[in-house]
C-alpha positions in Angstrom: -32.4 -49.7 -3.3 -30.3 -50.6 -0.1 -26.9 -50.2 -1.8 -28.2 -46.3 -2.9 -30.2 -45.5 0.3 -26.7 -46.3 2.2 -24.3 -44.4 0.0 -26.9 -41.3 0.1 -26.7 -41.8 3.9 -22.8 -41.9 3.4 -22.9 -39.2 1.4 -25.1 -36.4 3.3 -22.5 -37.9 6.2 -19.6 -36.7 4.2 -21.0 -33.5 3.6 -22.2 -32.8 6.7 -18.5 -33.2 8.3 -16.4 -31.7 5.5 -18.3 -28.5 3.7 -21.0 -27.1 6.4 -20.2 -24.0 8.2 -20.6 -25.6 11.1 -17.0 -27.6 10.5 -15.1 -24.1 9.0 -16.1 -22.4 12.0 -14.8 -25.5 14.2 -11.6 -24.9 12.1 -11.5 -21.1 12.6 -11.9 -22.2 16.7 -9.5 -24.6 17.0 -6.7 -22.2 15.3 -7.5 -19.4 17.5 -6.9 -21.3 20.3 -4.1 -22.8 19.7 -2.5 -19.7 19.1 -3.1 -18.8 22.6 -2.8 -22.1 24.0 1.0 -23.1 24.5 0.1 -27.0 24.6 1.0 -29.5 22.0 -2.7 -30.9 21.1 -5.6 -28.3 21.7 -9.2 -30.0 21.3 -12.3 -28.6 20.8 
């Protein structure tokens, strides 16, 4: 029960960071700005 509560913890995690809008959007963001920005290394 530990073993498959932590890899559905891991797992949600994985999700959350690579498929939600929330990180496409973040994506879209970051390549906007460093079009404009003329800077090596643009965060967000």
């Amino acid at each position: 029960p530990e073993y498959a509560a932590k890899l559905g913890a891991n797992g949600r995690e994985h999700i959350r960071n690579n498929f939600l809008i929330t990180r496409h959007i973040k994506d879209y963001l970051l390549l906007f700005i460093s079009l404009f920005y003329d800077g090596d290394v643009v965060y967000l």
